[in-house]
TIRO-2110 file (N, C-alpha, C; in Angstrom, 1 decimal):
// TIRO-2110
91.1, 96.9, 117.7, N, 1, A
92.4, 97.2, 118.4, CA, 1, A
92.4, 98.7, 118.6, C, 1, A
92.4, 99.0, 119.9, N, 2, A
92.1, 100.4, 120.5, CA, 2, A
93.6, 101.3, 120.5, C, 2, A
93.7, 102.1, 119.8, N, 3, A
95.4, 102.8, 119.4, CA, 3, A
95.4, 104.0, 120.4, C, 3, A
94.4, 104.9, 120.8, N, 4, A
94.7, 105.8, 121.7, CA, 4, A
93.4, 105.3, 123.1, C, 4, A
94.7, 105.9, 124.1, N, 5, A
93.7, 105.4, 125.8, CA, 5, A
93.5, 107.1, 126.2, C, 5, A
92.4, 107.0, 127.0, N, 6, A
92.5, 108.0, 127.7, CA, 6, A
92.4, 107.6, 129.2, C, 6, A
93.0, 108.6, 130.1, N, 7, A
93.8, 108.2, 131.4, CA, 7, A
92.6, 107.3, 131.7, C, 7, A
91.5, 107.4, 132.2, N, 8, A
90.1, 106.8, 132.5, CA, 8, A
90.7, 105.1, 132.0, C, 8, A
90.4, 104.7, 130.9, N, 9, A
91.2, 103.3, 130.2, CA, 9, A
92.4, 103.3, 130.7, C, 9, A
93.5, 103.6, 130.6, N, 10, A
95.1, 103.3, 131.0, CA, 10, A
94.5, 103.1, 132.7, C, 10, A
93.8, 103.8, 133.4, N, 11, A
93.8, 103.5, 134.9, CA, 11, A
92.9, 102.2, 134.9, C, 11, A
91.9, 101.8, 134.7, N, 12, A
91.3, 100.5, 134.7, CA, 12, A
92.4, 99.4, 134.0, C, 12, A
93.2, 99.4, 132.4, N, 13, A
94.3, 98.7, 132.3, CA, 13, A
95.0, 98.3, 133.4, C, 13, A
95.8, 99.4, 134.2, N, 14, A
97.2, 99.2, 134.9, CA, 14, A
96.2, 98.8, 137.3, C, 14, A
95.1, 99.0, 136.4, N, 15, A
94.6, 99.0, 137.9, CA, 15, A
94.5, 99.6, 138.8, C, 15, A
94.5, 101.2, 138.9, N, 16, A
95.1, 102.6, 139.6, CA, 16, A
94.1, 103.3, 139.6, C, 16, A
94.2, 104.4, 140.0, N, 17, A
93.1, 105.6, 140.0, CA, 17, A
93.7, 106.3, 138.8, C, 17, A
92.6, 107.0, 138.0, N, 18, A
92.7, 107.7, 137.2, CA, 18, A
93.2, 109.3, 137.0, C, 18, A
93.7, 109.6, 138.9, N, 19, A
94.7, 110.8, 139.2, CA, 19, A
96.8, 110.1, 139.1, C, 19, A
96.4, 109.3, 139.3, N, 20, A
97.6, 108.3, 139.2, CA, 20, A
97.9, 108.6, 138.3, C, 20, A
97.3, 107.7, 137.2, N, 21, A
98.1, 108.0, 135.4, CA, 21, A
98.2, 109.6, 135.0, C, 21, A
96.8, 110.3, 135.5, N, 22, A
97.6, 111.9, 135.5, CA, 22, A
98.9, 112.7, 136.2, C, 22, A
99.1, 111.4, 137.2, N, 23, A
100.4, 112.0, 137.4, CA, 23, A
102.1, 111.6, 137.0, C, 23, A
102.0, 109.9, 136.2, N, 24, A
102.4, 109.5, 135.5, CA, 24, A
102.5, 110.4, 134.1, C, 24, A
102.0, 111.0, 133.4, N, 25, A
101.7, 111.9, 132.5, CA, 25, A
102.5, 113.0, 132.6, C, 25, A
101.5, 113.8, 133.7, N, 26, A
102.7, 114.9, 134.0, CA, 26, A
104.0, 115.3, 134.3, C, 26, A
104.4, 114.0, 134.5, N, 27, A
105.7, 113.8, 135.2, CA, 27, A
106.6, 113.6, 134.1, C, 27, A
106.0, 113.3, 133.0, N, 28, A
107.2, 113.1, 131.7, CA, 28, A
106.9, 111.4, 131.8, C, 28, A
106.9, 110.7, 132.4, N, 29, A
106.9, 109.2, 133.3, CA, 29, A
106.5, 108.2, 131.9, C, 29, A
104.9, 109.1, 131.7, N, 30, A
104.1, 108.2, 130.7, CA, 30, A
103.7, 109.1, 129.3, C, 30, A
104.1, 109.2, 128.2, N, 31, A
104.3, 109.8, 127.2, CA, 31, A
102.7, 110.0, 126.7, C, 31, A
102.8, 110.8, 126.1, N, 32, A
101.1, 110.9, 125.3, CA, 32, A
101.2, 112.5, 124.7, C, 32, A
99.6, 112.9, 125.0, N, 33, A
99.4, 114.4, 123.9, CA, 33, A
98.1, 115.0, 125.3, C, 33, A
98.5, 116.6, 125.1, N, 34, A
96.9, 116.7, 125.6, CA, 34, A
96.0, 117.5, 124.5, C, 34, A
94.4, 117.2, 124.6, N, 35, A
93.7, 117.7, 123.6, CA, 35, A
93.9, 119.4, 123.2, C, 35, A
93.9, 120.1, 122.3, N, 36, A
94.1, 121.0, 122.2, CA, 36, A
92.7, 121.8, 122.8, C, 36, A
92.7, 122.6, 123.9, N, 37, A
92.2, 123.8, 124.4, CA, 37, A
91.2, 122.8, 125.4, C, 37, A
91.8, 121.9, 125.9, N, 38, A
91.4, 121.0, 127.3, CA, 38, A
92.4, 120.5, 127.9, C, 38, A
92.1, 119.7, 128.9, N, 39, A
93.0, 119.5, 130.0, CA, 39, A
93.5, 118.1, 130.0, C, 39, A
92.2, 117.5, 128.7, N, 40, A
92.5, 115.8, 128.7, CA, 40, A
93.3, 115.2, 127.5, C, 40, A
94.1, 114.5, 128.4, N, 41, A
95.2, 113.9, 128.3, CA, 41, A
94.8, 112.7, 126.9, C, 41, A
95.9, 112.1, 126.4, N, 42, A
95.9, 110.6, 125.7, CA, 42, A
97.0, 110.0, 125.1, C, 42, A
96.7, 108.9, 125.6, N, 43, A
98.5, 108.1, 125.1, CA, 43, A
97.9, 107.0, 124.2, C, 43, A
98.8, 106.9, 123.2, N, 44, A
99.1, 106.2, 122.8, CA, 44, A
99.4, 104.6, 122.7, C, 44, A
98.9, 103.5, 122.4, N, 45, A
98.8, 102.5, 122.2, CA, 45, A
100.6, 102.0, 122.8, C, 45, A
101.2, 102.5, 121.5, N, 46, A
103.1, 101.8, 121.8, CA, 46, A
104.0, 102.4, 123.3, C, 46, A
103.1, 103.9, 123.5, N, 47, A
103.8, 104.6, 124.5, CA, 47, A
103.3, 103.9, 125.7, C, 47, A
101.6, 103.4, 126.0, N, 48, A
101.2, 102.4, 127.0, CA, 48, A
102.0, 101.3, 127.4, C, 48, A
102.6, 100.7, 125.7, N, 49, A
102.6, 99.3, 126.1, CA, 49, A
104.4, 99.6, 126.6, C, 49, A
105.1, 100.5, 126.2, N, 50, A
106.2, 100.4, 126.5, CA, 50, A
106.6, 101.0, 128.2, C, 50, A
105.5, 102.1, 128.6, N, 51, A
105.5, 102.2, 129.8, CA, 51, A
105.5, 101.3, 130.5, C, 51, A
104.7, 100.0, 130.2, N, 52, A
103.9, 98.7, 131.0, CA, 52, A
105.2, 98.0, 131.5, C, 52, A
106.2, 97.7, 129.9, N, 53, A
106.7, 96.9, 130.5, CA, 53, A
108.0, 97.8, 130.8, C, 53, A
108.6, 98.6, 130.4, N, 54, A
110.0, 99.0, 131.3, CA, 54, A
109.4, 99.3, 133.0, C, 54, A
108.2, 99.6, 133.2, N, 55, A
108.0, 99.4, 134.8, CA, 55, A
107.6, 98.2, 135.3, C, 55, A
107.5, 96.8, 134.7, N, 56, A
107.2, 96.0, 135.0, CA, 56, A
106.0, 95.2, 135.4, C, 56, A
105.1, 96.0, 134.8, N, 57, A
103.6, 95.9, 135.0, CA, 57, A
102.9, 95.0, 133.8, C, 57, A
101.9, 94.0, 134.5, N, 58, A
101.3, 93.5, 133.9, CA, 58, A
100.9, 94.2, 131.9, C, 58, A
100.7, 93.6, 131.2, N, 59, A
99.9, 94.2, 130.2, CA, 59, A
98.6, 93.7, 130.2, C, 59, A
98.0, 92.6, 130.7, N, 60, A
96.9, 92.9, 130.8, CA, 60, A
96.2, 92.3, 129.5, C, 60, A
95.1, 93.1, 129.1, N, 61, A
94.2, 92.9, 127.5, CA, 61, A
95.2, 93.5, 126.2, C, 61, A
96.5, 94.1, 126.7, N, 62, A
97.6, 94.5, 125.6, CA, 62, A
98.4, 93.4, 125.3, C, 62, A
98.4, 92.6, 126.0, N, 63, A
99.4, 91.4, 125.7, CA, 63, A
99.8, 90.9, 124.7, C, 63, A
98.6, 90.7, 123.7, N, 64, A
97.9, 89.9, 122.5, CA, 64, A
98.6, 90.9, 121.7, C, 64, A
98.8, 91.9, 121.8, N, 65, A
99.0, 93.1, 120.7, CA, 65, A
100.6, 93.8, 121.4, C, 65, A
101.0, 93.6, 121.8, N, 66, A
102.3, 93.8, 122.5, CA, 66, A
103.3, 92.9, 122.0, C, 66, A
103.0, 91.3, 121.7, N, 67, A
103.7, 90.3, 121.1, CA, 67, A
103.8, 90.5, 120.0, C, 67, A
104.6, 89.8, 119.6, N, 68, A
104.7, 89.8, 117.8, CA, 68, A
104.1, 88.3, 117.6, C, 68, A
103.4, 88.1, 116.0, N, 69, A
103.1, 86.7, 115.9, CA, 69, A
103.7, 86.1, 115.1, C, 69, A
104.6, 85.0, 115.3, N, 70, A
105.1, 84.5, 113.8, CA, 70, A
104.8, 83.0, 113.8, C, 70, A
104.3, 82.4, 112.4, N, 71, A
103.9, 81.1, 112.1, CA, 71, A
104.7, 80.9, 111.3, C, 71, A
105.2, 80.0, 112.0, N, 72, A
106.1, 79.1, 111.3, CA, 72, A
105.6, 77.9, 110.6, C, 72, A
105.5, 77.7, 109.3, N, 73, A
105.0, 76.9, 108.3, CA, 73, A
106.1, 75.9, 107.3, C, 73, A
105.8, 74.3, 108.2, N, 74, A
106.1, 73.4, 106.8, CA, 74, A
108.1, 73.2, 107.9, C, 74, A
108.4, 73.7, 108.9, N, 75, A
109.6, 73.3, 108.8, CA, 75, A
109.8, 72.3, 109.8, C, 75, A
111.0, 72.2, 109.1, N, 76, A
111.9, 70.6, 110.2, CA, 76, A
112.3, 70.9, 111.6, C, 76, A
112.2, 69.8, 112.3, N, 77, A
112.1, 70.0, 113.6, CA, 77, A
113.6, 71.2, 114.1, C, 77, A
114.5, 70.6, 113.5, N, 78, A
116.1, 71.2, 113.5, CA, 78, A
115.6, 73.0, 113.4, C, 78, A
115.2, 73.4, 112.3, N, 79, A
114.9, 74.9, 112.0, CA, 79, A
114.2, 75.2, 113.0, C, 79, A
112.5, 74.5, 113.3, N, 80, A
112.4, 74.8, 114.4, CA, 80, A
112.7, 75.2, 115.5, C, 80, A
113.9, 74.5, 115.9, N, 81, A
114.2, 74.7, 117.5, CA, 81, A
115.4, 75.6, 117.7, C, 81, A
116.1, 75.6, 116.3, N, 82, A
117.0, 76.7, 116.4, CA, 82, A
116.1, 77.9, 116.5, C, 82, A
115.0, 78.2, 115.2, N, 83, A
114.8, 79.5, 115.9, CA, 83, A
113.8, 79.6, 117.0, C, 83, A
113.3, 78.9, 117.3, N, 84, A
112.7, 79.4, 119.0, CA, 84, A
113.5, 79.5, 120.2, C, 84, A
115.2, 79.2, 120.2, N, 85, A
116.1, 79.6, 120.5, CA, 85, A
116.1, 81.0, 120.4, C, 85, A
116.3, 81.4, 119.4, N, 86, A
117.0, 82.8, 119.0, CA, 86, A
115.9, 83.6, 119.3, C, 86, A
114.7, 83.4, 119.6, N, 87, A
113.5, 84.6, 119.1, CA, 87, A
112.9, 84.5, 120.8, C, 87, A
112.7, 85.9, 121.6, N, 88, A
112.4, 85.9, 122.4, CA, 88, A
111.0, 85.8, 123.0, C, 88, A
110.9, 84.9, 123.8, N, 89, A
109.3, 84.2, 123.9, CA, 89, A
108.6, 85.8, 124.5, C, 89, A
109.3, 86.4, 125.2, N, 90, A
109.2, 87.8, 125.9, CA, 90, A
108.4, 88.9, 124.7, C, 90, A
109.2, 88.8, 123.3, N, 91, A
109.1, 89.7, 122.5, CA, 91, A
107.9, 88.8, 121.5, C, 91, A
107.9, 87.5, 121.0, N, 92, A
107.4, 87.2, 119.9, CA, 92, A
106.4, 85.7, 120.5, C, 92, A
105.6, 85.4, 120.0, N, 93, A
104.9, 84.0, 120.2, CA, 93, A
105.1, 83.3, 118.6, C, 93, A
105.4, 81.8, 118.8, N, 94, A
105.5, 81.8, 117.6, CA, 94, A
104.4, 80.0, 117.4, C, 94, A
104.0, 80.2, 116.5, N, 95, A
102.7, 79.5, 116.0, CA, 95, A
103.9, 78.5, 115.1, C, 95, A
103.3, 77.0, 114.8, N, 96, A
103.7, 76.3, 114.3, CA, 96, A
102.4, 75.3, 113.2, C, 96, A
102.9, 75.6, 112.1, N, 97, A
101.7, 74.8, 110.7, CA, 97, A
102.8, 73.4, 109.9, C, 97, A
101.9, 72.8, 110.1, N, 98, A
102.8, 71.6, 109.0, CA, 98, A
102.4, 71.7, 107.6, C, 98, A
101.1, 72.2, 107.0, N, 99, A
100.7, 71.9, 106.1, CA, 99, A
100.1, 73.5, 105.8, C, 99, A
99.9, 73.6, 104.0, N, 100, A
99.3, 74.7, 103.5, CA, 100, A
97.6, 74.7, 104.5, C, 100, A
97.0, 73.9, 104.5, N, 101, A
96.2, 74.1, 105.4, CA, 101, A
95.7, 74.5, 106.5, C, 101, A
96.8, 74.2, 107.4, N, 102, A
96.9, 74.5, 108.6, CA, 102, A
97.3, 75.8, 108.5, C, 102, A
98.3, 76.1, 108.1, N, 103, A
98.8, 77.7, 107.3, CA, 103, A
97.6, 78.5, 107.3, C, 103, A
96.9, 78.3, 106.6, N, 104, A
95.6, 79.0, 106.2, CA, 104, A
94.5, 79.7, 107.4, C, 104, A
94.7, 78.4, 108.3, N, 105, A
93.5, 78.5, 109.7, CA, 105, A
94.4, 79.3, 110.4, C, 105, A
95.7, 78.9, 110.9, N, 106, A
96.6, 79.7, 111.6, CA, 106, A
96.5, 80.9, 111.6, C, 106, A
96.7, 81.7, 110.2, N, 107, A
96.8, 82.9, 110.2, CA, 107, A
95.3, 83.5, 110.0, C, 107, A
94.6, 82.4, 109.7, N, 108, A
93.3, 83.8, 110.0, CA, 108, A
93.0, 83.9, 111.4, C, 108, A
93.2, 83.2, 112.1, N, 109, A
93.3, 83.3, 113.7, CA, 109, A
93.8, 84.0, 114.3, C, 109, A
95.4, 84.0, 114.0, N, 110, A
96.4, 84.4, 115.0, CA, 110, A
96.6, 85.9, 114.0, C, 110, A
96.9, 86.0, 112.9, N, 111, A
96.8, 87.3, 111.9, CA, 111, A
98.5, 87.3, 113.0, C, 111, A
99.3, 86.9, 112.1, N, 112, A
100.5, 86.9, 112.7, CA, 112, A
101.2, 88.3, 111.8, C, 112, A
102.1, 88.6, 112.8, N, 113, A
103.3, 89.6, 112.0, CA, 113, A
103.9, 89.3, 110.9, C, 113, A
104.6, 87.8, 111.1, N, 114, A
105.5, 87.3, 110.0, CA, 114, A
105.1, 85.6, 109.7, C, 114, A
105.5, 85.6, 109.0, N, 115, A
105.0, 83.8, 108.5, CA, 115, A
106.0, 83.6, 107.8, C, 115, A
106.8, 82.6, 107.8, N, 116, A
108.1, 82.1, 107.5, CA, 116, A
107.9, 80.2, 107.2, C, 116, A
107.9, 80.6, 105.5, N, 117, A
107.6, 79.3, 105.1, CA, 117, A
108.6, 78.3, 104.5, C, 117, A
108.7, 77.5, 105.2, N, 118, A
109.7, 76.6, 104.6, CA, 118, A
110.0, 75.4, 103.4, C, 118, A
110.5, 75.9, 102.5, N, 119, A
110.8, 75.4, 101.5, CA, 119, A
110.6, 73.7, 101.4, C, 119, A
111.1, 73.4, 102.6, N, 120, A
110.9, 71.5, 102.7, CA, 120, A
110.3, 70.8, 102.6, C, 120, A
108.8, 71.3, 102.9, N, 121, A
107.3, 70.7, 102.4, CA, 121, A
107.3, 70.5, 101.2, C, 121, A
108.1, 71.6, 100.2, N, 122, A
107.6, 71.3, 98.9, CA, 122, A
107.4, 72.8, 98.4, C, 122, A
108.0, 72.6, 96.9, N, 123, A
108.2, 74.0, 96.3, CA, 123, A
107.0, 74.7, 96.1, C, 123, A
105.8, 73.9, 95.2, N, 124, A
105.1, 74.3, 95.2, CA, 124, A
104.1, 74.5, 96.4, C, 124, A
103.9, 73.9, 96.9, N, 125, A
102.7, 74.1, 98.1, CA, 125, A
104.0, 75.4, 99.0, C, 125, A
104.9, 75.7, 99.8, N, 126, A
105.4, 76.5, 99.8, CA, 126, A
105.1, 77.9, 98.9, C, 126, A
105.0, 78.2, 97.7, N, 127, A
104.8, 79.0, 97.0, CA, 127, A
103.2, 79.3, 96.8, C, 127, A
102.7, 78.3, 96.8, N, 128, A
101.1, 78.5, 96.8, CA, 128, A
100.5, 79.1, 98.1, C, 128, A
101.0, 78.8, 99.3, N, 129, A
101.0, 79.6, 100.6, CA, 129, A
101.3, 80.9, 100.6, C, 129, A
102.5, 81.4, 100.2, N, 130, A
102.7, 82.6, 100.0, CA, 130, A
102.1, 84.0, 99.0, C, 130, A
101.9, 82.9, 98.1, N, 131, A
100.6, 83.4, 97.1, CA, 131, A
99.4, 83.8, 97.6, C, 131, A
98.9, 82.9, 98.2, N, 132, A
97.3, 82.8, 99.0, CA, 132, A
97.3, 84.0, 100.2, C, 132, A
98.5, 84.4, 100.7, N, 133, A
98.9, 85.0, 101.9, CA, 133, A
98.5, 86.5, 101.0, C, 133, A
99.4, 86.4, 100.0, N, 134, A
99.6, 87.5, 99.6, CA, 134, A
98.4, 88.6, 98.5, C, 134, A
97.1, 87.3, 97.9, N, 135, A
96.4, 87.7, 97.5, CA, 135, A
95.2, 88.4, 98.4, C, 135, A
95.2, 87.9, 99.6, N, 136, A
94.5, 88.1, 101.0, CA, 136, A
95.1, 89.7, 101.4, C, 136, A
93.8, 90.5, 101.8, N, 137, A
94.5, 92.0, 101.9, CA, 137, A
94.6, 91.9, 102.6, C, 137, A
94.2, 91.3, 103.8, N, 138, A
94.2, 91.1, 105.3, CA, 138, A
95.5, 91.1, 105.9, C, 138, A
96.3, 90.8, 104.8, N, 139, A
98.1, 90.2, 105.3, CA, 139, A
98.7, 91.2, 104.4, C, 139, A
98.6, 91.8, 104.4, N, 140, A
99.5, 93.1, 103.5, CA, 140, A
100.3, 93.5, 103.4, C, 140, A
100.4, 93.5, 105.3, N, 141, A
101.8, 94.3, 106.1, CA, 141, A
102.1, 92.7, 106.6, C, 141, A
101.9, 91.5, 106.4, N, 142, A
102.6, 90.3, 106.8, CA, 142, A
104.2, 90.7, 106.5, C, 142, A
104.8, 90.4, 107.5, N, 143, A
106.3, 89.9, 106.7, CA, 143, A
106.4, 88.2, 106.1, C, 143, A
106.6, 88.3, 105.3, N, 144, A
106.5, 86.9, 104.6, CA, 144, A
108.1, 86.4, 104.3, C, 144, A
108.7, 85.3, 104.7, N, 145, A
109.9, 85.0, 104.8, CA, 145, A
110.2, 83.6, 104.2, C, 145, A
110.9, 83.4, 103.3, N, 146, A
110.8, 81.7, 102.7, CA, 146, A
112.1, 81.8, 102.8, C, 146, A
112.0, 79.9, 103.2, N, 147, A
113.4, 79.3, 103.6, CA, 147, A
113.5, 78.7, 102.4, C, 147, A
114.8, 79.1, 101.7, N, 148, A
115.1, 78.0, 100.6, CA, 148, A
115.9, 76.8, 101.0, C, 148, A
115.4, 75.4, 100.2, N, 149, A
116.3, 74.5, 100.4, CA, 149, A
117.6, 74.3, 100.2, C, 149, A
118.6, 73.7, 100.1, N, 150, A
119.5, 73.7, 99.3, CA, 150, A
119.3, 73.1, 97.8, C, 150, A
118.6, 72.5, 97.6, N, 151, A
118.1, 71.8, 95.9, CA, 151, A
117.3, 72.8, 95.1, C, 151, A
117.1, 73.7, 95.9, N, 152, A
116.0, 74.9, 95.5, CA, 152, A
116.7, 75.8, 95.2, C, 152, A
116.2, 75.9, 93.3, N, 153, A
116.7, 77.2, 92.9, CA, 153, A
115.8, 78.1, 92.8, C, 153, A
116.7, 79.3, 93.1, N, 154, A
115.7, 80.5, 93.7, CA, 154, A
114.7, 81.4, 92.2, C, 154, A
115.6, 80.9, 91.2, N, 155, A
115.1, 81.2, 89.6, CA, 155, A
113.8, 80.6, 89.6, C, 155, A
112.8, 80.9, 88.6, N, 156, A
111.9, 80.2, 88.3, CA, 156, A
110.7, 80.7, 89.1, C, 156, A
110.7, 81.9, 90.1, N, 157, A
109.6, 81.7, 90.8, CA, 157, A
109.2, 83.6, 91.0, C, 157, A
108.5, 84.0, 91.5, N, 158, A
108.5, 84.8, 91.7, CA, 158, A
109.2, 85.6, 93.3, C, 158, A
109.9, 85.8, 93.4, N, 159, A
110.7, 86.2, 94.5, CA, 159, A
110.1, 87.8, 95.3, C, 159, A
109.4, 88.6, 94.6, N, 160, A
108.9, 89.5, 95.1, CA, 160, A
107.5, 89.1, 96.1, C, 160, A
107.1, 88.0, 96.1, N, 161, A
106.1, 87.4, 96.7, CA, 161, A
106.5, 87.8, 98.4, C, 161, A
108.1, 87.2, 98.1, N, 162, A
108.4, 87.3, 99.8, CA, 162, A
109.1, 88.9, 100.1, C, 162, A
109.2, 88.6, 101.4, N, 163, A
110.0, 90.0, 102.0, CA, 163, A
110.8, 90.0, 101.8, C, 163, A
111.6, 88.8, 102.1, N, 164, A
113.0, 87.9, 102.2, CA, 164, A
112.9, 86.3, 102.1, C, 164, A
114.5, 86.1, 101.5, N, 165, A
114.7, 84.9, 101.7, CA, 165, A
115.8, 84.3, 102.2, C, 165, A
116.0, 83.3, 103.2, N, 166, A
117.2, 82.5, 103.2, CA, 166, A
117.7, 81.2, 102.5, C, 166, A
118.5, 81.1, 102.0, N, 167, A
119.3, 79.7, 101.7, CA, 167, A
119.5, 78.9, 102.9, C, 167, A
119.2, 77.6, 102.8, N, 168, A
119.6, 76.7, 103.9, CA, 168, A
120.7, 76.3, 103.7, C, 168, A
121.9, 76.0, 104.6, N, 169, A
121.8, 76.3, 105.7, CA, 169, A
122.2, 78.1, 105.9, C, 169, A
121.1, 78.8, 107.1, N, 170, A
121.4, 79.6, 107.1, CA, 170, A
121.8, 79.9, 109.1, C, 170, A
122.2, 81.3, 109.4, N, 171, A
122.8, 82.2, 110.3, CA, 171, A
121.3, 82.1, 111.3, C, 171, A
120.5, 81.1, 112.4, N, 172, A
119.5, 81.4, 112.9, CA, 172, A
119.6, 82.4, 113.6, C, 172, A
120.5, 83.2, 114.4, N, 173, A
120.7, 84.5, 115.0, CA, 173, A
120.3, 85.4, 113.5, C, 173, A
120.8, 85.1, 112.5, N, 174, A
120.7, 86.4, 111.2, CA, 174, A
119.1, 86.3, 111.0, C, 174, A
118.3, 85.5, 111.1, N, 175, A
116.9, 85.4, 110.6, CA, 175, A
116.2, 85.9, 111.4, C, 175, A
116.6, 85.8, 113.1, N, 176, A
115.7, 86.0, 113.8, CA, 176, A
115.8, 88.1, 114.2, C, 176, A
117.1, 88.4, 113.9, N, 177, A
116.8, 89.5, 114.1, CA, 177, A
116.7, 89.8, 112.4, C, 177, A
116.9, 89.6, 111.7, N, 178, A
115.9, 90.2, 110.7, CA, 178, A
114.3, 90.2, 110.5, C, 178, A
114.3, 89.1, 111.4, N, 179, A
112.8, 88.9, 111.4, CA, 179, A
112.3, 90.5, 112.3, C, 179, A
112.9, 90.5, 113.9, N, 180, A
112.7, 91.3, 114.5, CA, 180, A
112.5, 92.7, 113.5, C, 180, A
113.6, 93.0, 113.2, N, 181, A
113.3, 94.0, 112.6, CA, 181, A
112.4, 94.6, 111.8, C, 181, A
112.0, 93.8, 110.6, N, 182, A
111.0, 93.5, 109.7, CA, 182, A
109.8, 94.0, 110.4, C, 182, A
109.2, 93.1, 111.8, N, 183, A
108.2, 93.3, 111.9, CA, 183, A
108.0, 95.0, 113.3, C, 183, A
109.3, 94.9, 113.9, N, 184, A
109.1, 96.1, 114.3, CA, 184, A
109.1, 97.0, 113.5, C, 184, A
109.7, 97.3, 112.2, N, 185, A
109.9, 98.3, 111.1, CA, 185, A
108.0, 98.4, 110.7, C, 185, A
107.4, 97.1, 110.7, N, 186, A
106.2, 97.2, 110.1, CA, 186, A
105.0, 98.0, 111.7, C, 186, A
105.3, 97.5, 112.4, N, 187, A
104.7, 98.1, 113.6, CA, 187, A
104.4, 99.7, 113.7, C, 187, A
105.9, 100.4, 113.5, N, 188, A
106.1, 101.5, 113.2, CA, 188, A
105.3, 102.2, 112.6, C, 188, A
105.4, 101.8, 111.3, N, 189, A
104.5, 102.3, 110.3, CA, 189, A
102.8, 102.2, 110.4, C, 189, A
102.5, 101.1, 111.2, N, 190, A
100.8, 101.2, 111.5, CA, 190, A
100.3, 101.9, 112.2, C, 190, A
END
């Protein structure tokens, strides 16, 4: 995953001549840095992708890394559809696992943002997911989110495993922008 472009790349990206994005650049238009004691330019990964889309332009091979990924693991059809309601297909793609298994393959694939596991499958295999997630360095910066049941007491387990948690029934507007947040807060930081 390539974090700085130089105009040469951003002009093959956006499809343009490479005097183009230098004039994008200069203009304030498209954000970046220039080399110290040269004339060449370079932007940034977040400043590309956010140029792309407030002008309306394709993203191209950024797409995949412009999205957010969340896998949704283990929940009822109901939870499901509430939050793919709330979560914008624009902003996030969201992956769906029924089982610790599938959990497993999903995210070594997709290497999602957040994984949000639902308590309904089952206390344990829920918690053994999160465990397995969490022993994996690979998922570090995962936001990890468990849905508690209502029969589910939150005692008894280790709770620092997750980022957060909700109680069912919970606020699907309140999850999905916490979610948001979470994973843009984690973006930031990378």
């Amino acid at each position: 995953m390539k974090t700085i472009f130089t105009t040469g790349q951003v002009a093959k990206i956006c499809k343009v001549a490479p005097r183009t994005v230098s004039k994008w650049f200069d203009s304030g238009r498209l954000r970046g840095y220039r080399i110290p004691g040269s004339q060449d330019r370079r932007i940034p990964r977040d400043h590309l992708i956010r140029f792309l889309k407030e002008h309306g332009m394709p993203l191209g091979e950024l797409e995949d890394e412009a999205l957010g990924k969340i896998l949704l693991v283990g929940s009822d059809p109901q939870t499901r559809m509430s939050l793919t309601e709330m979560i914008s297909e624009e902003d996030f793609k969201i992956e769906i696992a029924a089982s610790g298994f599938e959990a497993g393959i999903q995210a070594e694939s997709t290497h999602p943002d957040c994984v949000v596991v639902d308590f309904v499958m089952g206390r344990d295999e829920a918690l053994m997911i999160a465990q397995n997630l969490k022993k994996n360095s690979e998922f570090n910066d995962t936001v990890l989110i468990g849905l508690l049941s209502d029969e589910d007491n939150a005692s008894g387990f280790d709770r620092s495993v997750f980022s957060e948690t909700f109680r069912k029934p919970f606020d699907s507007a309140l999850l999905a922008e916490r979610i948001r947040t979470l994973v843009n807060r984690r973006k930031q930081l990378a």
